[in-house]
MDAnalysis code that builds the backbone (N, CA, C; Angstrom):
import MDAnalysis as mda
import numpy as np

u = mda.Universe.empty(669, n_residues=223, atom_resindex=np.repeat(np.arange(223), 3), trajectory=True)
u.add_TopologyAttr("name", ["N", "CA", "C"] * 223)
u.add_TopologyAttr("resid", np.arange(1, 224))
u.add_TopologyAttr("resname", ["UNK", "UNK", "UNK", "UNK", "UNK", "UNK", "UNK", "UNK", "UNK", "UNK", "UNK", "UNK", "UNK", "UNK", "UNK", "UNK", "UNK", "UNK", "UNK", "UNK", "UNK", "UNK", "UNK", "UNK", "UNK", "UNK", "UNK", "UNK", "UNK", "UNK", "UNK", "UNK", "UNK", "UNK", "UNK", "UNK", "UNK", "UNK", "UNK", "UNK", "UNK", "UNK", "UNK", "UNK", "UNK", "UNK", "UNK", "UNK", "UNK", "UNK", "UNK", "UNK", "UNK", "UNK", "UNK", "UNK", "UNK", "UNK", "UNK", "UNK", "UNK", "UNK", "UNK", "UNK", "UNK", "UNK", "UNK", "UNK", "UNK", "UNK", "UNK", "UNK", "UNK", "UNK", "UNK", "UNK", "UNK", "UNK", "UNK", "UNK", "UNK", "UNK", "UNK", "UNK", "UNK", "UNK", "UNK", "UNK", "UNK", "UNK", "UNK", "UNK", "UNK", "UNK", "UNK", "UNK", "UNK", "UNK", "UNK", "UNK", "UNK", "UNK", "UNK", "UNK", "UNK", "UNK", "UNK", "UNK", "UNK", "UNK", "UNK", "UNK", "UNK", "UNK", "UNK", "UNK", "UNK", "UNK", "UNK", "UNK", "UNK", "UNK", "UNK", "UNK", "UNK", "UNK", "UNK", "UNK", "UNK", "UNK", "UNK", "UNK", "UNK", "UNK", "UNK", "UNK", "UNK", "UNK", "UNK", "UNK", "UNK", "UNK", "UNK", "UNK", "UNK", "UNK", "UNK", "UNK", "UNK", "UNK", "UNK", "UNK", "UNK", "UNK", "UNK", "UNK", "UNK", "UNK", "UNK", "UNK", "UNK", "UNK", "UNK", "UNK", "UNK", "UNK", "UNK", "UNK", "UNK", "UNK", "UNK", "UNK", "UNK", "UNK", "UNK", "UNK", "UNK", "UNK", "UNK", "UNK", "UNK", "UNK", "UNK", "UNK", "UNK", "UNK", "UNK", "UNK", "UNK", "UNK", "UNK", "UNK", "UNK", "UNK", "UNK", "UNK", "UNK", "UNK", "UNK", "UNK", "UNK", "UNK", "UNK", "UNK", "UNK", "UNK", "UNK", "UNK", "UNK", "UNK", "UNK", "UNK", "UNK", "UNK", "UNK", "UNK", "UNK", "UNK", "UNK", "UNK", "UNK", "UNK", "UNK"])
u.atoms.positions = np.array([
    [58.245, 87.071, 70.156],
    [58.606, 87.023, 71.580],
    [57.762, 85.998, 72.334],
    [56.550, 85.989, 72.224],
    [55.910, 85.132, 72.763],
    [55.955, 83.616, 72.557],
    [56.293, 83.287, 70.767],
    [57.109, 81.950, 70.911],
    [58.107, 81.617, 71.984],
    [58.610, 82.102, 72.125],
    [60.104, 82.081, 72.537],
    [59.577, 81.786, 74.266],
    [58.942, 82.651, 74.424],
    [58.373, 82.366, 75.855],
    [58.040, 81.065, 76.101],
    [57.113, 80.369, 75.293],
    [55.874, 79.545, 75.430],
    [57.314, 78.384, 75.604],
    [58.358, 78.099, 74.333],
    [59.581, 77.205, 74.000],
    [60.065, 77.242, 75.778],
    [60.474, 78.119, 76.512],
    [60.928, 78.406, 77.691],
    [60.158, 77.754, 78.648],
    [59.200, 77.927, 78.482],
    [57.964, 77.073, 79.258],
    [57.972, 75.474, 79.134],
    [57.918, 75.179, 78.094],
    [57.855, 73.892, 77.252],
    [59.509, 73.259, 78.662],
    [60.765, 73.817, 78.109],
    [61.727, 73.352, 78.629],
    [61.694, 73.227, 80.161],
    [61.026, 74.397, 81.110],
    [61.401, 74.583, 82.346],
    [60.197, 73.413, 82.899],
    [59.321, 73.042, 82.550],
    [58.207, 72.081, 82.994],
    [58.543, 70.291, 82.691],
    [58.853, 69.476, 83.452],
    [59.513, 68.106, 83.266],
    [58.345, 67.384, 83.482],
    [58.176, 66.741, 82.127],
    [57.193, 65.267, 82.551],
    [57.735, 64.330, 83.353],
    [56.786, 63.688, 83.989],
    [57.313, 62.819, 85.036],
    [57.014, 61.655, 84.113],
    [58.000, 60.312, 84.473],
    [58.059, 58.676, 84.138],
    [57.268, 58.426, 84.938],
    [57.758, 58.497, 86.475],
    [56.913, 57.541, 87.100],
    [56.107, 58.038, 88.324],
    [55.516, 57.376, 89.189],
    [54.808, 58.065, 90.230],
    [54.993, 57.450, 91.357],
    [54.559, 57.626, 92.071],
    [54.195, 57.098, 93.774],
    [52.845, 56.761, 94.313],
    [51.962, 56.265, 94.120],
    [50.728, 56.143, 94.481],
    [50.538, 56.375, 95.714],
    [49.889, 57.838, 95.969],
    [49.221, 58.397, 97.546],
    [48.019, 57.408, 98.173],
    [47.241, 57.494, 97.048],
    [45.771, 57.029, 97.426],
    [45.173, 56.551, 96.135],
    [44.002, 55.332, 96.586],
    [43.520, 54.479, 95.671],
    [41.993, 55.281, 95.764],
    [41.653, 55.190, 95.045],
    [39.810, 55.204, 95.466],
    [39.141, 54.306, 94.397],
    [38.808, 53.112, 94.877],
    [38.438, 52.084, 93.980],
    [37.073, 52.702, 93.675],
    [36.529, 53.388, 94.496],
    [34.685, 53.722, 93.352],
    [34.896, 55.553, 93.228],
    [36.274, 55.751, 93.077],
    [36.308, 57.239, 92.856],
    [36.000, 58.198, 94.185],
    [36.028, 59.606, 93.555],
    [35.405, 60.771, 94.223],
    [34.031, 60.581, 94.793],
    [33.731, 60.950, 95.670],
    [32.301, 60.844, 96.359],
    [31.851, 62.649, 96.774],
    [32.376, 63.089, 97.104],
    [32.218, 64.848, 96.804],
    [31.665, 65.231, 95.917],
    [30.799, 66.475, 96.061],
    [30.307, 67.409, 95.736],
    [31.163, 67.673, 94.662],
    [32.075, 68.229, 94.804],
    [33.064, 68.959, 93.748],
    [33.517, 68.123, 93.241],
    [33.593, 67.000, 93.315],
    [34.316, 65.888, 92.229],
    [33.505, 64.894, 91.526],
    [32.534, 65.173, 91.460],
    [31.162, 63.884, 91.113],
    [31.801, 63.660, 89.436],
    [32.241, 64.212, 88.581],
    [32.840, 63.535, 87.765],
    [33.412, 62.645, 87.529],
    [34.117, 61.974, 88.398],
    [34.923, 60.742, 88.255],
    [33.993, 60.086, 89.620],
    [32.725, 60.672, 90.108],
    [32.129, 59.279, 90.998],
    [31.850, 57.653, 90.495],
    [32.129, 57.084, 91.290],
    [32.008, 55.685, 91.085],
    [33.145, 54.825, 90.019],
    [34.289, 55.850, 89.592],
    [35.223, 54.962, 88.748],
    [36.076, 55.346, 89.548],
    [37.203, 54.320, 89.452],
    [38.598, 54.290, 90.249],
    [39.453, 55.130, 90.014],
    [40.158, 55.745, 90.906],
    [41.057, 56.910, 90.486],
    [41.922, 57.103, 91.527],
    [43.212, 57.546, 90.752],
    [44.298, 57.506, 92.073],
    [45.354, 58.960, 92.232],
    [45.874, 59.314, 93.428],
    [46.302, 59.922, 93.514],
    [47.787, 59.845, 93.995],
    [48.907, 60.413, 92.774],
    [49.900, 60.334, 92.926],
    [51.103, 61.255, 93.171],
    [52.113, 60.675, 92.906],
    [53.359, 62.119, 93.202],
    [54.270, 61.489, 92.119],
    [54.862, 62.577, 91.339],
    [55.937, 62.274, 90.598],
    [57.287, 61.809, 91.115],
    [58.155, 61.021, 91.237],
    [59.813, 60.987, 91.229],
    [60.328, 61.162, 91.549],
    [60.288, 62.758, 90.243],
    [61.596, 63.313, 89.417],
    [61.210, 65.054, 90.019],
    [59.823, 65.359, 89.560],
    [59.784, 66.865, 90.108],
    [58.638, 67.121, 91.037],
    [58.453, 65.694, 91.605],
    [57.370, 66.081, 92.632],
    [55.246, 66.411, 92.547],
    [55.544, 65.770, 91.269],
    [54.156, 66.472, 90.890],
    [53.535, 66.083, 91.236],
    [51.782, 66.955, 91.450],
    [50.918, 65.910, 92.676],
    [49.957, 65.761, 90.953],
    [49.638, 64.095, 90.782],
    [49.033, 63.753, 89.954],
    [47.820, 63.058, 90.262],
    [46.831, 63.515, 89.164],
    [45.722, 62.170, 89.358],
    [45.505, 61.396, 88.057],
    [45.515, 59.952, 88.423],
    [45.525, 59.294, 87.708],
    [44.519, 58.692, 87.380],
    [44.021, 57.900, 86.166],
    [42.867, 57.206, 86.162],
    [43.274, 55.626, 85.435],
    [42.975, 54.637, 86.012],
    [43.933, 53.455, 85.732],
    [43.027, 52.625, 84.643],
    [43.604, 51.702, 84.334],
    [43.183, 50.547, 83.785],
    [42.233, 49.664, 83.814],
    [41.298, 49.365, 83.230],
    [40.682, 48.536, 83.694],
    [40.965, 47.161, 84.145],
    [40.613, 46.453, 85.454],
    [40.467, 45.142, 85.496],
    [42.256, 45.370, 86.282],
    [42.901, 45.956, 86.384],
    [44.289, 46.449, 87.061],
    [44.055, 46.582, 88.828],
    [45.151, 45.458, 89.203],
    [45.396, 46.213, 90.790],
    [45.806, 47.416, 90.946],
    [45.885, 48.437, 92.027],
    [46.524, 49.507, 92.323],
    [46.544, 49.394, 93.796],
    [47.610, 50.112, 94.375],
    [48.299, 49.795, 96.018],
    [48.786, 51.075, 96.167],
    [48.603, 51.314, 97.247],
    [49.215, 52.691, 97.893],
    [50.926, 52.454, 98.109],
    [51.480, 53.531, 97.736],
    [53.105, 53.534, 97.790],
    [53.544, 52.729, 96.423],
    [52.901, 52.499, 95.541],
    [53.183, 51.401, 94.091],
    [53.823, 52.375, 93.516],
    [54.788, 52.252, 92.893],
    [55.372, 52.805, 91.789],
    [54.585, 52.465, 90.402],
    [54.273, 53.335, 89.564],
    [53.636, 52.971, 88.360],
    [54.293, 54.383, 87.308],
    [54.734, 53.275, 86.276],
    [55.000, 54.000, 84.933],
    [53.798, 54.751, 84.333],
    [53.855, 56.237, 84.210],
    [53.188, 57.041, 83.692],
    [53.497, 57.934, 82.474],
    [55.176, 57.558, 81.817],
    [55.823, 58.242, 81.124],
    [55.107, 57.989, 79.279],
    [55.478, 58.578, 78.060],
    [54.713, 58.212, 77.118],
    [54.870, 56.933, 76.339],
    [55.366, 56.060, 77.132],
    [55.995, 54.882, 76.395],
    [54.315, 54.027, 76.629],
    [54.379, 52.557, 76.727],
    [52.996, 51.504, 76.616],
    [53.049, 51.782, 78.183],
    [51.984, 51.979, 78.811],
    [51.728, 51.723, 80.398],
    [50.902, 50.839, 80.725],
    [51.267, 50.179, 81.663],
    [50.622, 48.659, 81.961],
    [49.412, 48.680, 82.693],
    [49.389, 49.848, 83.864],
    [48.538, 50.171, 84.366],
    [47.782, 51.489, 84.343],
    [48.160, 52.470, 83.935],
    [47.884, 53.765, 84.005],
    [47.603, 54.550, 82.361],
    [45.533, 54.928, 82.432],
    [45.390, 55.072, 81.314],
    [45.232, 56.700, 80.983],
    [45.074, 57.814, 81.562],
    [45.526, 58.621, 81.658],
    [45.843, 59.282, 82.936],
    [46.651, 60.461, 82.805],
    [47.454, 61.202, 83.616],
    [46.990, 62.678, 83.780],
    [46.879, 63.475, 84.857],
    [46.857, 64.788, 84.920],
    [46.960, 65.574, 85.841],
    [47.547, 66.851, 86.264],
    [48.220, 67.539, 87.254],
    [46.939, 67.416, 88.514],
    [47.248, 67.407, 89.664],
    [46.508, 67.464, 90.565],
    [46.805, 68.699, 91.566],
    [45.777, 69.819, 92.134],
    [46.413, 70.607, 92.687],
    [46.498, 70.436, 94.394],
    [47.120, 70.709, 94.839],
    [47.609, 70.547, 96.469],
    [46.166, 70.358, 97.153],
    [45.445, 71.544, 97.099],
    [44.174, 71.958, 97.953],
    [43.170, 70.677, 97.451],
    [43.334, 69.664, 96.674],
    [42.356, 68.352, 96.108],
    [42.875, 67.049, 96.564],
    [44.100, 67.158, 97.372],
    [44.491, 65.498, 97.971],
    [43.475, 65.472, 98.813],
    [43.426, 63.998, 99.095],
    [42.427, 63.286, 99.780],
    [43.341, 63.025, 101.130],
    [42.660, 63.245, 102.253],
    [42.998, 63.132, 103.517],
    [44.800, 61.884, 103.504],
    [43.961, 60.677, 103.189],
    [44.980, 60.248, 102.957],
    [46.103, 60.186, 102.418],
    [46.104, 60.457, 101.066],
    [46.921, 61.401, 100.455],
    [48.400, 62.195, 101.003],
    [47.138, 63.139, 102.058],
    [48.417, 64.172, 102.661],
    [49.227, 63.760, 103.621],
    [48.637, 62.407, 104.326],
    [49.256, 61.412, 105.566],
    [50.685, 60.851, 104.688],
    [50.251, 60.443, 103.428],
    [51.161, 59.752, 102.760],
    [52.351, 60.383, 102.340],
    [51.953, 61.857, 101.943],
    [53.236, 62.290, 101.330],
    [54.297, 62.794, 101.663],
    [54.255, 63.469, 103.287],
    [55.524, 63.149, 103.812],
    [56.543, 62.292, 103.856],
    [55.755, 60.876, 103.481],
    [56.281, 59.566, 103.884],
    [57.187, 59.692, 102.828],
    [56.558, 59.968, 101.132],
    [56.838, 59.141, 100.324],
    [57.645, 60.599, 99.379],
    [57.419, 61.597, 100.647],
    [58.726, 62.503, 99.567],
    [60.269, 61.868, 100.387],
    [60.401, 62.287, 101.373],
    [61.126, 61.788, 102.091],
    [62.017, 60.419, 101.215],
    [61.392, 59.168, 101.573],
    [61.636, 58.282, 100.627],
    [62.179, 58.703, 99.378],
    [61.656, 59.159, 98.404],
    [62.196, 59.675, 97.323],
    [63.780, 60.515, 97.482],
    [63.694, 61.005, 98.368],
    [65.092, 62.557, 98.682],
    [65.752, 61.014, 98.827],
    [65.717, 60.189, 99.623],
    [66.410, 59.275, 100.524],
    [66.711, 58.199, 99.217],
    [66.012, 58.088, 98.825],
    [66.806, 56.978, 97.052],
    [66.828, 57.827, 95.914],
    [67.316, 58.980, 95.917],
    [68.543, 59.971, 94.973],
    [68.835, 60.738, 95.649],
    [69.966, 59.744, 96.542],
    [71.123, 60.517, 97.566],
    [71.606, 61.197, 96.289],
    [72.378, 60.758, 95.335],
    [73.518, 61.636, 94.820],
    [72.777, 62.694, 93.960],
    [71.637, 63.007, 93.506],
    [70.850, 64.003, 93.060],
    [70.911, 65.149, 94.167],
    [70.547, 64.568, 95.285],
    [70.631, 65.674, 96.424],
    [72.060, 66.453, 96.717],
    [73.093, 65.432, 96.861],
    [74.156, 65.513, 97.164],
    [74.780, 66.605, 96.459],
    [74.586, 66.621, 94.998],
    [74.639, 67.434, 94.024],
    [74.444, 68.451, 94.084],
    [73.283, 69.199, 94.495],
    [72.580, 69.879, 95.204],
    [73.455, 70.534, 96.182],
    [74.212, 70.239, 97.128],
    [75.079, 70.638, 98.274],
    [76.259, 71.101, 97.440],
    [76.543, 70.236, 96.656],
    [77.849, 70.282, 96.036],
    [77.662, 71.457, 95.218],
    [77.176, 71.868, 94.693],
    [77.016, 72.790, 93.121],
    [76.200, 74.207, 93.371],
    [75.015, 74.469, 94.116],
    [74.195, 75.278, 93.693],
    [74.956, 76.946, 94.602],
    [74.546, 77.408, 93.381],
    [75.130, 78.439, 93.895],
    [74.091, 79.919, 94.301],
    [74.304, 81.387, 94.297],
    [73.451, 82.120, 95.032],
    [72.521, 82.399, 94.223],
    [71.400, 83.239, 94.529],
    [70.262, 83.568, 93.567],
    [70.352, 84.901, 93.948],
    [71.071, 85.982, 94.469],
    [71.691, 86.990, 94.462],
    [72.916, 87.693, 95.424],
    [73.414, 89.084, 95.694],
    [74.566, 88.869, 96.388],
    [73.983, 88.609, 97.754],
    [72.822, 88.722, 98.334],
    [72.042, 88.665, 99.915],
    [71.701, 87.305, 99.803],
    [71.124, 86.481, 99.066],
    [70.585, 85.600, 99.645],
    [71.161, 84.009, 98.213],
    [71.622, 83.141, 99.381],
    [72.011, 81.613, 98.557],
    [71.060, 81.028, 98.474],
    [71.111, 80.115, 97.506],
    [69.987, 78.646, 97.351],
    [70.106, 78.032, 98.634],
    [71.324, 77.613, 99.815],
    [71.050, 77.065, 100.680],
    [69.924, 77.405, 101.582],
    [70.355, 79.059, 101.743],
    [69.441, 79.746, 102.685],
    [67.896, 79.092, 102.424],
    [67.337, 78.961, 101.551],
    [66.169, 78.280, 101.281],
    [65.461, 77.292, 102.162],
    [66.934, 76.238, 102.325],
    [66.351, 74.681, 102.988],
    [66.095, 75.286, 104.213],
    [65.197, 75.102, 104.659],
    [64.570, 74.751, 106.174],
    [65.436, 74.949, 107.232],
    [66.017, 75.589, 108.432],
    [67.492, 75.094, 109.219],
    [68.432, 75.905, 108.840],
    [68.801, 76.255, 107.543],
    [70.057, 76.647, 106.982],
    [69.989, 78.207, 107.122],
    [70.704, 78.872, 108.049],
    [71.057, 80.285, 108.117],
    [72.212, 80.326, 107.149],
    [73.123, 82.033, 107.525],
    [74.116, 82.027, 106.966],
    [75.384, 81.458, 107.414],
    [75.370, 81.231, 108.991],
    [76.462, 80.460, 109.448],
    [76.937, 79.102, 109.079],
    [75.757, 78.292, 108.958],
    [75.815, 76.972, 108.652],
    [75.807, 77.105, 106.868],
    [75.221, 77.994, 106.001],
    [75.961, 77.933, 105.047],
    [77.232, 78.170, 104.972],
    [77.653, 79.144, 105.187],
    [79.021, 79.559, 105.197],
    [79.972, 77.924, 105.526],
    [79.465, 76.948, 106.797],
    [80.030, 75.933, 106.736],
    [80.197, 75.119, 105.744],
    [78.835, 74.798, 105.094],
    [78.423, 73.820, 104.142],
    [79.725, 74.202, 103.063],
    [79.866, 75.532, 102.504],
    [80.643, 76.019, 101.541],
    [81.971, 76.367, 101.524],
    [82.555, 76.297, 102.998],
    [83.990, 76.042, 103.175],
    [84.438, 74.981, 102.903],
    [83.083, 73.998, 103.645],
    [83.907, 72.256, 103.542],
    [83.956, 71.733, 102.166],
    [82.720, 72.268, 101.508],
    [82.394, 71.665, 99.823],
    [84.152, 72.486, 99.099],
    [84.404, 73.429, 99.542],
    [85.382, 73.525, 98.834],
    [86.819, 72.969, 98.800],
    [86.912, 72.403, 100.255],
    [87.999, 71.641, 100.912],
    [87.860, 70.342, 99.392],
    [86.750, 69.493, 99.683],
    [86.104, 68.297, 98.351],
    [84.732, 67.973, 99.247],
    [84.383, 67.794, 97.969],
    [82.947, 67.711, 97.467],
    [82.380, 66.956, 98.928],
    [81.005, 66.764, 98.543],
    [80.320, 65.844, 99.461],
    [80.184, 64.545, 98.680],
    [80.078, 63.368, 99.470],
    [79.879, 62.384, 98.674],
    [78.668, 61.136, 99.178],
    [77.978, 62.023, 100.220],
    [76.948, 60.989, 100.876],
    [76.245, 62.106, 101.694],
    [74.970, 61.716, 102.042],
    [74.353, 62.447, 103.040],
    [75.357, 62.192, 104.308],
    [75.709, 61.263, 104.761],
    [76.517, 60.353, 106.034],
    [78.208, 61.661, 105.816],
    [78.233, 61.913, 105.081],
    [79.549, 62.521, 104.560],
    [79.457, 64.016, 105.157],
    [78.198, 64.672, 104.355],
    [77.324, 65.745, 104.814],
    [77.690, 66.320, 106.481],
    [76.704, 64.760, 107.038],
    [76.728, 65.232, 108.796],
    [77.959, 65.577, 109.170],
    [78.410, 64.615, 109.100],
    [80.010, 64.820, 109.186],
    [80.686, 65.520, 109.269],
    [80.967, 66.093, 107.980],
    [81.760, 66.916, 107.697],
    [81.405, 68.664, 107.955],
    [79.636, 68.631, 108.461],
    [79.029, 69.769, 108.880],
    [78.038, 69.460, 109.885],
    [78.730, 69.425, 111.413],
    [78.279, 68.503, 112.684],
    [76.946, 69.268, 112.858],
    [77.050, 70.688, 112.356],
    [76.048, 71.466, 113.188],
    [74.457, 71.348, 112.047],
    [74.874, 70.394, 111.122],
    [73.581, 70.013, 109.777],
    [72.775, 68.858, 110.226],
    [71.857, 69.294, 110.817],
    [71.083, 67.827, 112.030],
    [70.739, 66.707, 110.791],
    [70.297, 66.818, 109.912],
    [69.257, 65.671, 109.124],
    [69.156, 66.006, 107.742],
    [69.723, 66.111, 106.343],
    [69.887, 66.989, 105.520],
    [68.946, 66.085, 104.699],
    [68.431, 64.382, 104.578],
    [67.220, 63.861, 104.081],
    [65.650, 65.056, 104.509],
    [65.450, 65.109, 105.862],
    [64.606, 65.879, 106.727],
    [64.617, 67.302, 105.974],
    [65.503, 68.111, 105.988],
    [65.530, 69.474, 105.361],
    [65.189, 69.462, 104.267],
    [65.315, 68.905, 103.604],
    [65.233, 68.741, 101.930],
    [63.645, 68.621, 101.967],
    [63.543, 67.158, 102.360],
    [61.791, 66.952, 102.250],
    [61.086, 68.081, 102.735],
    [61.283, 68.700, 103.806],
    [60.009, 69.527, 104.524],
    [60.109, 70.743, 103.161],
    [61.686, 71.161, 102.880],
    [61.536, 72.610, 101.376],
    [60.618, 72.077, 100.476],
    [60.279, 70.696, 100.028],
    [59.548, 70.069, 99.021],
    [58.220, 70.314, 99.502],
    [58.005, 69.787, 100.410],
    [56.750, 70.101, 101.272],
    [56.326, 71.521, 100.894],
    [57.039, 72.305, 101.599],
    [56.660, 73.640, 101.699],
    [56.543, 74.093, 100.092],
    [57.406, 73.666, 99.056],
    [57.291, 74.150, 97.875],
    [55.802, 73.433, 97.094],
    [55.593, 72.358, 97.306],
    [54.078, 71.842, 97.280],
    [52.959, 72.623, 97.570],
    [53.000, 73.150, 99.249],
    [51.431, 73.786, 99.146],
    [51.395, 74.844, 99.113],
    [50.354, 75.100, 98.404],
    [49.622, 76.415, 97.393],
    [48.875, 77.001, 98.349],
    [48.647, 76.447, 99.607],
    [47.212, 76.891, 100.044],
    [47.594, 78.374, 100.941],
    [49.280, 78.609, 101.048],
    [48.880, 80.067, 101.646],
    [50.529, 80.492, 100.702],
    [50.440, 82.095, 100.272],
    [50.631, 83.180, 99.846],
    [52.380, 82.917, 100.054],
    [53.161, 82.688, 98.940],
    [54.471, 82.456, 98.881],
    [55.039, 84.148, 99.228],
    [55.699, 84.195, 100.326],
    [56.581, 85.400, 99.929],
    [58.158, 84.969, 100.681],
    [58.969, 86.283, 100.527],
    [60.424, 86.281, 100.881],
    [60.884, 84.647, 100.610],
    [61.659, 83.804, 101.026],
    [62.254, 82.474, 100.357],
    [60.894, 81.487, 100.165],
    [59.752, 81.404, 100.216],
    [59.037, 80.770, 100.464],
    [58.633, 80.447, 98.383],
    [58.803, 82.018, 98.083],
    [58.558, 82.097, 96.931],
    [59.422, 81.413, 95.977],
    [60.790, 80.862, 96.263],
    [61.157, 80.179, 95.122],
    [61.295, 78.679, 94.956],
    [61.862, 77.836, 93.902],
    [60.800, 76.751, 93.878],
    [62.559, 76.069, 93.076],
    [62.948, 74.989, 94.440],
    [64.194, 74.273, 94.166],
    [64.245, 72.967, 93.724],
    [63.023, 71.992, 94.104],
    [62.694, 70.885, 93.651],
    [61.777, 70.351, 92.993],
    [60.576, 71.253, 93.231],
    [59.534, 71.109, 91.905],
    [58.844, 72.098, 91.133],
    [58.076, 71.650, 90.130],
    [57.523, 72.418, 89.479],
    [56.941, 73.750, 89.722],
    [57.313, 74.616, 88.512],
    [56.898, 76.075, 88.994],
    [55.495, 76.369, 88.501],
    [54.966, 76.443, 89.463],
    [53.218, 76.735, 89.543],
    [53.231, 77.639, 88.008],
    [52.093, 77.275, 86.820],
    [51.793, 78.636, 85.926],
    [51.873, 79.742, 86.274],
    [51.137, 79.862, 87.230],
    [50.980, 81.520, 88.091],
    [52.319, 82.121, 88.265],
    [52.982, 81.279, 88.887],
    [54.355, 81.587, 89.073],
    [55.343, 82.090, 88.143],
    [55.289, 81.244, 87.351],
    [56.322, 80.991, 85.823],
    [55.470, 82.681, 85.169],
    [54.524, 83.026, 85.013],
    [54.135, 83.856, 84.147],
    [54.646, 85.156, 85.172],
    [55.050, 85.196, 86.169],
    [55.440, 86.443, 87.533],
    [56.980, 86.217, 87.131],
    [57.386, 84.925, 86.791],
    [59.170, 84.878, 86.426],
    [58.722, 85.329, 85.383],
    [58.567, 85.532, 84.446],
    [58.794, 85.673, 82.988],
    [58.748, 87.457, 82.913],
    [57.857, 87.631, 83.799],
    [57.948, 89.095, 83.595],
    [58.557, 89.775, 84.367],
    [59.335, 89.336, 85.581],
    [60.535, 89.867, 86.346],
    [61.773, 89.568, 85.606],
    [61.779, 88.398, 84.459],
    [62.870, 88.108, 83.586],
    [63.168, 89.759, 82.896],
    [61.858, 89.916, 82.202],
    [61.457, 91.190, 81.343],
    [61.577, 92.031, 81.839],
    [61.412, 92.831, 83.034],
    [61.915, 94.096, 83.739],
    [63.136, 93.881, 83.439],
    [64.147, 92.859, 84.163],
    [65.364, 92.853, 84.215],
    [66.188, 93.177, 82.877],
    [65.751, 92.331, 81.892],
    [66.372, 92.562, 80.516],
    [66.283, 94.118, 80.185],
    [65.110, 94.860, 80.229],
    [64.504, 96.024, 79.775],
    [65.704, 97.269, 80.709],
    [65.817, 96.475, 82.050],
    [67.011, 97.942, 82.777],
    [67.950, 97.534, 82.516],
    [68.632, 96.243, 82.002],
    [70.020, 95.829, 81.461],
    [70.358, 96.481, 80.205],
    [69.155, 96.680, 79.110],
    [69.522, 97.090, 77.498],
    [69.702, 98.890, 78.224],
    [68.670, 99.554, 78.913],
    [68.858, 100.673, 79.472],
    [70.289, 101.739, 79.307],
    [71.130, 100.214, 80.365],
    [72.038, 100.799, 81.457],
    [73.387, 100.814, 80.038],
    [72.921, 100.145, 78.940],
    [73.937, 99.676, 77.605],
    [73.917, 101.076, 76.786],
])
């Protein structure tokens, strides 16, 4: 059983290709709590694809720029010599200025990833939808979103407004759920707790795995 778990784990967790560069620190950490990497260069990034807050440690003799895209995936990397998860409560001031910017950006160049998203996802039980989640979205304005998607699909954010006048900014909604699904620093409950665009915290994943396991355990029950 516990294979099987760990395989589940393995699948639900996505390496990221590439990143976003938050912040440079050409002579490193200067903190107390970070004197390990004092005085070498180190950067702080965001994944893509699932949002991950990364720190990186680059190349020698390599430029690095804030907002740079840099390949981090396992292929040859030009600039980036290793990679590793960074947690929310460790960005650097700047950092956190940046990443509004540069989730945003991201939602905003994979329109049709998002779009998808509108188009497809369906409830996570009979009370409460995946829409309900985004930021804005009650049940009225779902209920819209899901009349019109059924009329045909969405095919643009621009399509979106449109076709659901009362959906102010659906780039905006998206980013701030990312946002909010990012920081760790206070106590997930009621929709806060589930996790639509990025990675599911360990802590988390090991609380799914065993609400998976209740569930299975009153399903064989009820058989």
């Amino acid at each position: 059983m516990a294979d099987k778990t760990q395989n589940k784990n393995k699948h639900l967790f996505v390496k990221e290709e590439n990143a976003i560069i938050l912040d440079y620190l050409s002579l490193g950490y200067t903190n107390k709590d970070q004197t390990r990497y004092k005085r070498k260069p180190i950067a702080q990034a965001i994944g893509t694809e699932k949002f991950t807050l990364l720190e990186l440690i680059p190349k020698e003799n390599v430029d690095i720029e804030i907002h740079e895209k840099v390949y981090i995936g396992s292929g040859k990397r030009d600039k980036i010599k290793t990679v590793k998860q960074l947690k929310y409560e460790n960005l650097t001031p700047t950092s956190r200025i940046e990443l509004e910017y540069v989730v945003k950006e991201i939602v905003e160049e994979n329109e049709e990833k998002y779009i998808e998203f509108f188009n497809t996802t369906g409830s996570l039980s009979t009370r409460l939808h995946k829409l309900e989640l985004i930021p804005g979205i009650g049940k009225k304005m779902m209920w819209s979103i899901l009349d019109a998607r059924k009329e045909k699909p969405f095919e643009s954010y621009e399509d979106l407004k449109n076709r659901v006048p009362s959906l102010p900014d659906p780039v905006t909604m998206i980013s701030n759920r990312i946002l909010q699904e990012l920081d760790n620093t206070t106590v997930k409950k009621g929709k806060k707790k589930y996790y639509l665009f990025t990675q599911i915290p360990n802590e988390r994943m090991k609380e799914y795995y065993r609400e998976q396991k209740r569930k299975n355990k009153r399903y064989h029950r009820r058989r």
